[in-house]
ChimeraX commands (.cxc) that place a marker at each C-alpha (Angstrom):
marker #1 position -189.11,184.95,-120.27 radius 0.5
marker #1 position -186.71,185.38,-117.35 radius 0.5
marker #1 position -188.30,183.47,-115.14 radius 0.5
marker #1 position -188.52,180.52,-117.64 radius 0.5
marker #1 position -184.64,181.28,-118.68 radius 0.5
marker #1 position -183.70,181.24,-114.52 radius 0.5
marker #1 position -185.98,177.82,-114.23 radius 0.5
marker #1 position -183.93,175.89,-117.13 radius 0.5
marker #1 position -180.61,176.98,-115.94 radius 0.5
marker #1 position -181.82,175.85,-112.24 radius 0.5
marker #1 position -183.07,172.73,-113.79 radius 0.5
marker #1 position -179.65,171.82,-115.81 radius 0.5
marker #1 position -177.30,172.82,-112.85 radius 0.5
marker #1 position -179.80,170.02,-110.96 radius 0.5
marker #1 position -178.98,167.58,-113.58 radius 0.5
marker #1 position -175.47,168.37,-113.88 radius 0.5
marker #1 position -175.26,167.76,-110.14 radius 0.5
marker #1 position -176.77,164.66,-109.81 radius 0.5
marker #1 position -175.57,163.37,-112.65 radius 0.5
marker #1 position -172.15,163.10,-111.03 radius 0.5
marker #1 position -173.57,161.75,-108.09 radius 0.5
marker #1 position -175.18,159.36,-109.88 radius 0.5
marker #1 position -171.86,158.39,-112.19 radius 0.5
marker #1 position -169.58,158.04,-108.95 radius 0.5
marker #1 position -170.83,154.89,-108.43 radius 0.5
marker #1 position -169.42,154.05,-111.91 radius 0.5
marker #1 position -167.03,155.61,-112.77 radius 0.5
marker #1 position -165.59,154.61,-108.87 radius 0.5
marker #1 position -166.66,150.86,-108.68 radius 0.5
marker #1 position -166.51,149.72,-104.82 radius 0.5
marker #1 position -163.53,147.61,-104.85 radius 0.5
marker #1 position -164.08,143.81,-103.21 radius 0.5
marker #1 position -163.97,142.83,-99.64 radius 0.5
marker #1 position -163.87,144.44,-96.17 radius 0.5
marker #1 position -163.89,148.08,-96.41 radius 0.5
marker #1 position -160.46,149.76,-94.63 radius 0.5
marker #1 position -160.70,152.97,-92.52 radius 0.5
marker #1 position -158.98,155.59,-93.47 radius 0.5
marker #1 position -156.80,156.82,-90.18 radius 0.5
marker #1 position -157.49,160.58,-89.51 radius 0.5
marker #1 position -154.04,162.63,-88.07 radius 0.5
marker #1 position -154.52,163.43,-84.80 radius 0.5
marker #1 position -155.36,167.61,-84.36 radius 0.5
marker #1 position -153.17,169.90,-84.69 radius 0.5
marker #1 position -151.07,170.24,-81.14 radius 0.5
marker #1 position -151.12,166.22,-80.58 radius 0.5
marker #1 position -147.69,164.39,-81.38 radius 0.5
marker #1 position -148.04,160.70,-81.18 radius 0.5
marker #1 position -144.61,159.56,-80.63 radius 0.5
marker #1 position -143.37,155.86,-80.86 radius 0.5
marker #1 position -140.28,154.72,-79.36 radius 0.5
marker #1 position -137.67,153.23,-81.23 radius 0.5
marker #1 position -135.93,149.96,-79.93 radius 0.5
marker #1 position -132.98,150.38,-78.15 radius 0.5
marker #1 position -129.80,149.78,-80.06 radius 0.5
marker #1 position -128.77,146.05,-80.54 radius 0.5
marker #1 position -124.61,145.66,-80.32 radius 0.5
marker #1 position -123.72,143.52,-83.28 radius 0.5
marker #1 position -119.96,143.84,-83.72 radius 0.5
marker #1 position -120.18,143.04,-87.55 radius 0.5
marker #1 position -122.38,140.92,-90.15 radius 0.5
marker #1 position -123.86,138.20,-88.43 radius 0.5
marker #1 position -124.08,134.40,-89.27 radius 0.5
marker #1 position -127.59,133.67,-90.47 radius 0.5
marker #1 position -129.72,130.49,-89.96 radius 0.5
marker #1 position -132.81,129.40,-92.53 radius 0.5
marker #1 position -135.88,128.36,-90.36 radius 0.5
marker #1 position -136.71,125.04,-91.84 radius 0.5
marker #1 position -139.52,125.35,-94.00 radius 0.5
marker #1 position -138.75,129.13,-94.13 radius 0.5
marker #1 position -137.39,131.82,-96.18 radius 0.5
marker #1 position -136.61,133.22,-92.78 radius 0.5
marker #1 position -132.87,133.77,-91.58 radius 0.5
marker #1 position -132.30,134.43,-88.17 radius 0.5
marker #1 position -129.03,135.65,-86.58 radius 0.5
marker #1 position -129.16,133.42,-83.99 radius 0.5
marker #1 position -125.91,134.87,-81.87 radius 0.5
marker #1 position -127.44,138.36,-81.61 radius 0.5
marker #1 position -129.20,139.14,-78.82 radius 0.5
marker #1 position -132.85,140.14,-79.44 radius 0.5
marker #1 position -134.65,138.46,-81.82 radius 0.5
marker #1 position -134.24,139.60,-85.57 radius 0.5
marker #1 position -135.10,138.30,-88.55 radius 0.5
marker #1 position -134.05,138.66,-92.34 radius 0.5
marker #1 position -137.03,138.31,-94.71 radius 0.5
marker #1 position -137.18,139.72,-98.22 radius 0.5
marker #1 position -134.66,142.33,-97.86 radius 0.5
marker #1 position -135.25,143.98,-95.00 radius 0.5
marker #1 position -134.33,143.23,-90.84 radius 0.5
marker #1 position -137.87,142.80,-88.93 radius 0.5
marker #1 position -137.68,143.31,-85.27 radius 0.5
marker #1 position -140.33,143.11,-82.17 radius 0.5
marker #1 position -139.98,145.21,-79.30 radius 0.5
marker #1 position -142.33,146.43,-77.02 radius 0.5
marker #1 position -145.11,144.68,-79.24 radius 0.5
marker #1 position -144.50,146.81,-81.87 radius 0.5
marker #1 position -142.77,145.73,-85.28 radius 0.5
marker #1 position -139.48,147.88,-86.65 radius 0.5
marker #1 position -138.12,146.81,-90.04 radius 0.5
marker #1 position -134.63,148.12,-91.56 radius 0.5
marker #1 position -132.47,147.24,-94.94 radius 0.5
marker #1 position -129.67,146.92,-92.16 radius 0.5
marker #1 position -129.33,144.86,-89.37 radius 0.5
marker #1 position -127.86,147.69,-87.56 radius 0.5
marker #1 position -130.41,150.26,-88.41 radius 0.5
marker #1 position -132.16,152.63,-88.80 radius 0.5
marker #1 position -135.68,150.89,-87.50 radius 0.5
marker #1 position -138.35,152.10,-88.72 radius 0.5
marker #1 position -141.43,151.32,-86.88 radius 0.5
marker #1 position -144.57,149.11,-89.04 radius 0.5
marker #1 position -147.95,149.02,-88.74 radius 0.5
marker #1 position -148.87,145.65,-87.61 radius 0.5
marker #1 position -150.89,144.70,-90.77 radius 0.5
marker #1 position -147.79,144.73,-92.73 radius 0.5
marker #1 position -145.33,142.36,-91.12 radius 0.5
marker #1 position -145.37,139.36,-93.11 radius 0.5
marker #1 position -147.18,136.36,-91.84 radius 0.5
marker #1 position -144.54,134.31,-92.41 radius 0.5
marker #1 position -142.62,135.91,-89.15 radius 0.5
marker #1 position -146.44,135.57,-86.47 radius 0.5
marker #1 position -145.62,131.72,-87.81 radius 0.5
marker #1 position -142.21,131.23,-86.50 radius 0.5
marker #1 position -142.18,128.92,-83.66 radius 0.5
marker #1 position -141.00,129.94,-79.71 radius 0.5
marker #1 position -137.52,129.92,-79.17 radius 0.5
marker #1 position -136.69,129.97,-83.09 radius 0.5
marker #1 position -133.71,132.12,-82.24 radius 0.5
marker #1 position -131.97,129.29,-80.16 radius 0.5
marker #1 position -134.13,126.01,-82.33 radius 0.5
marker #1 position -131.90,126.27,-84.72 radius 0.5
marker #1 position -128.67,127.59,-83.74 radius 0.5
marker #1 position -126.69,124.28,-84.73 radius 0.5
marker #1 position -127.89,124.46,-88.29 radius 0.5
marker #1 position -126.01,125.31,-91.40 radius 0.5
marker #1 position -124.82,128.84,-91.06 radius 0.5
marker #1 position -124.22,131.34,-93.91 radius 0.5
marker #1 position -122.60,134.22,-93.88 radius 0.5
marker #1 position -125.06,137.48,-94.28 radius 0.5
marker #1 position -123.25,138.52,-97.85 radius 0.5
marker #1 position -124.37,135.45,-99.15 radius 0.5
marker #1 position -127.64,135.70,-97.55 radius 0.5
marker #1 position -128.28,139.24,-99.24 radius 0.5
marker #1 position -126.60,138.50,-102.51 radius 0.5
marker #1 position -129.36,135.31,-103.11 radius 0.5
marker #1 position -132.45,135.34,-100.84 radius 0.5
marker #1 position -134.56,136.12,-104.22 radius 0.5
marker #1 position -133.26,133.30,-105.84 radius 0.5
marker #1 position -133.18,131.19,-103.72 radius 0.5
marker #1 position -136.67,131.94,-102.47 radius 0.5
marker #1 position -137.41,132.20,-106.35 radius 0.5
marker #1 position -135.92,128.56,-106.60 radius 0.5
marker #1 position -137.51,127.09,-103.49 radius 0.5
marker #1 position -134.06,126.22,-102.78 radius 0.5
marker #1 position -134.93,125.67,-98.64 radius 0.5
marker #1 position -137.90,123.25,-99.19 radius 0.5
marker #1 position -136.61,120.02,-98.83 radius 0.5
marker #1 position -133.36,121.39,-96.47 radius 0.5
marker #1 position -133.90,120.39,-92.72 radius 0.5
marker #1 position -130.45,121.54,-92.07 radius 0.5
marker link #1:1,2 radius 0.2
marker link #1:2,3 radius 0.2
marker link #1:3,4 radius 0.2
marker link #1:4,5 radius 0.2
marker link #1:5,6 radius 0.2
marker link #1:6,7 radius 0.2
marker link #1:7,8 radius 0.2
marker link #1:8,9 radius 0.2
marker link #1:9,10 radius 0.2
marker link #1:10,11 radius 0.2
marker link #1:11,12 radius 0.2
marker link #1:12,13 radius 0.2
marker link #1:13,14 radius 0.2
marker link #1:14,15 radius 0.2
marker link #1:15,16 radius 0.2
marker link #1:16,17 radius 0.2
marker link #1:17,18 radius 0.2
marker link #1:18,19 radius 0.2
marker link #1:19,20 radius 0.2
marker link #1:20,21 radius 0.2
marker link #1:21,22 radius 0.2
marker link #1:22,23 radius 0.2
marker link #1:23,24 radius 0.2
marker link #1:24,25 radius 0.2
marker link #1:25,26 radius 0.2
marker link #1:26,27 radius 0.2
marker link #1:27,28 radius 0.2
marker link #1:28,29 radius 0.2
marker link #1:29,30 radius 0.2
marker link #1:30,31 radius 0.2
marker link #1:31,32 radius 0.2
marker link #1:32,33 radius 0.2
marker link #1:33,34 radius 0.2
marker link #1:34,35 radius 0.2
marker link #1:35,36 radius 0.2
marker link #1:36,37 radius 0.2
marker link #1:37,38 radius 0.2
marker link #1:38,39 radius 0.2
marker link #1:39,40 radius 0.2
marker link #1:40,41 radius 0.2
marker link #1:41,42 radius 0.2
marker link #1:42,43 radius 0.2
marker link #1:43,44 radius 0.2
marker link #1:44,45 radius 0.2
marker link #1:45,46 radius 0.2
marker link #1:46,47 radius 0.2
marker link #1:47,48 radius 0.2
marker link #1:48,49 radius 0.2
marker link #1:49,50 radius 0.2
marker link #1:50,51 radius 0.2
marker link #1:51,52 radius 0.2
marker link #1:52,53 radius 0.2
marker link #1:53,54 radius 0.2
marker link #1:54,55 radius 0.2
marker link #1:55,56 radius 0.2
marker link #1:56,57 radius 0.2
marker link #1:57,58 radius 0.2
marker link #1:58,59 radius 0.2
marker link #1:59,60 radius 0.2
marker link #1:60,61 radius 0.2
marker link #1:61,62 radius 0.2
marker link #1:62,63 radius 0.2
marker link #1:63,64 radius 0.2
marker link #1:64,65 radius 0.2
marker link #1:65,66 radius 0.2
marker link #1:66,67 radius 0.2
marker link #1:67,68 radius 0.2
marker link #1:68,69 radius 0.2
marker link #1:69,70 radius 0.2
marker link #1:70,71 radius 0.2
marker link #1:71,72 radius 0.2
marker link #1:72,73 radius 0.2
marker link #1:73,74 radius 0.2
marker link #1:74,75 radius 0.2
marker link #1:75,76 radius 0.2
marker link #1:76,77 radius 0.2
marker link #1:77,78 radius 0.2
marker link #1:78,79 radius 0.2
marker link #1:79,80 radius 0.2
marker link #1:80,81 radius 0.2
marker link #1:81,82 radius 0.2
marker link #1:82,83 radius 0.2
marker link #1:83,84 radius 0.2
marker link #1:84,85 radius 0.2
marker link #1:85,86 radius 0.2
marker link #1:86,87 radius 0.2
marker link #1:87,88 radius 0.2
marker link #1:88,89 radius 0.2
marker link #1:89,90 radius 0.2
marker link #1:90,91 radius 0.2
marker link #1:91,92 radius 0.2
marker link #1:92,93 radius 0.2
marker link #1:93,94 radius 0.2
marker link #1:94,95 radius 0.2
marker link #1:95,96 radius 0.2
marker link #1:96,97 radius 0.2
marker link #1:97,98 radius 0.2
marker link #1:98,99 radius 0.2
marker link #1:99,100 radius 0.2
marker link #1:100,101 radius 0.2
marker link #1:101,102 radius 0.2
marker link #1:102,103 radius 0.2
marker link #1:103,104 radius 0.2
marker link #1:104,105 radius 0.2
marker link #1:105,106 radius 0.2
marker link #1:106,107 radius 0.2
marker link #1:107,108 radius 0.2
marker link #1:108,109 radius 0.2
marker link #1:109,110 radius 0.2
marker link #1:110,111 radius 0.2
marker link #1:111,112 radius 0.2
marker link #1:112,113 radius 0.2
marker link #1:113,114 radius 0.2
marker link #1:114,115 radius 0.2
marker link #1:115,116 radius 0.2
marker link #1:116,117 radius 0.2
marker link #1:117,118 radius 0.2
marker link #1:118,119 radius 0.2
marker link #1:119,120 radius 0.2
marker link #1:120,121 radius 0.2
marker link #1:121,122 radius 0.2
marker link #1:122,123 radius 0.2
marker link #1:123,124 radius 0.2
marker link #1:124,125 radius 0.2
marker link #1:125,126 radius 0.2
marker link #1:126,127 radius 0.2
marker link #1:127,128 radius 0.2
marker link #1:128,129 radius 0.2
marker link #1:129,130 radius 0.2
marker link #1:130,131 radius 0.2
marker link #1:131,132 radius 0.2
marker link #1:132,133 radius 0.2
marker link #1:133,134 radius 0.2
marker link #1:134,135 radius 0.2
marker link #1:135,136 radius 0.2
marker link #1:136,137 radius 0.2
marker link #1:137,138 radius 0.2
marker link #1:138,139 radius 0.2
marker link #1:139,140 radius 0.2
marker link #1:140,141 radius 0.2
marker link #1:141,142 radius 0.2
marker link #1:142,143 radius 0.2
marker link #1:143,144 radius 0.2
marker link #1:144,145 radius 0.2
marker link #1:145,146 radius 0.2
marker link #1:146,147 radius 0.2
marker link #1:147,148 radius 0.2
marker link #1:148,149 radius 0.2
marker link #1:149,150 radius 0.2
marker link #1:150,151 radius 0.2
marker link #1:151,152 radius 0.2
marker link #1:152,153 radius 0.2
marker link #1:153,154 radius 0.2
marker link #1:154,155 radius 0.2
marker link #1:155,156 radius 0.2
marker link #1:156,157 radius 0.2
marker link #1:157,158 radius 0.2
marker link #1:158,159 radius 0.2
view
């Protein structure tokens, strides 16, 4: 009788097992499209360090310029080229991306991926394109880029 009693325990701990394998699949449905890496830390003992970008001197809130077709403002009298996009500074140096809320700092560096596409699209030279266009002042830029980008209030404005 005990070896009967061991072989239906053995049997339902088999079942119990596979029946989770067998349930992953549905109770964790495969999401859609490519499949995304997950990136493993490097071992213990291994710092990967990035460098932040050196500081940029910008005496005080700059004057921003829309890029036409845009919500993109660019300080166009800084030197470097920045960019204001949905609330936060984006910045490329050393062809790596930073972001900050301020366009002094802190930068925080950003994994490629997540820089939005609108910023690869901006044309060469955008920094000195469109330095003779409307300016605004960078209060009013970060009191109403959401509305205005809510509104489509640039289409239509070539400056």
């Amino acid at each position: 009788m005990d070896f009967k009693r061991s072989c239906v325990v053995a049997v339902g701990a088999i079942l119990l097992a596979t029946a989770g394998i067998t349930n992953l699949g549905f109770a964790f449905p495969r999401p859609p499209g490519p499949v995304v890496p997950i990136p493993i830390p490097p071992p213990p003992g291994v710092v990967v360090e990035i460098p932040l970008p050196p500081p940029i001197a910008i005496p005080g809130p700059p004057e921003m310029v829309v890029v036409p077709g845009t919500n993109v403002y660019v300080a166009p009298d800084v030197e470097g080229d920045i960019v204001f996009h949905q609330g936060f500074w984006w910045r490329l140096y050393d062809g790596r991306w930073y972001r900050s809320r301020s366009y002094s700092g802190p930068w925080n560096h950003i994994a490629h991926a997540r820089v939005p596409r609108v910023i690869f699209g901006l044309p060469p030279g955008f920094r000195h394109s469109y330095r003779e266009n409307q300016r605004l002042h960078h209060e009013e830029v970060k009191r109403n880029w959401q509305r205005w980008e809510h509104e489509h209030h640039w289409e239509g404005h070539h400056n």
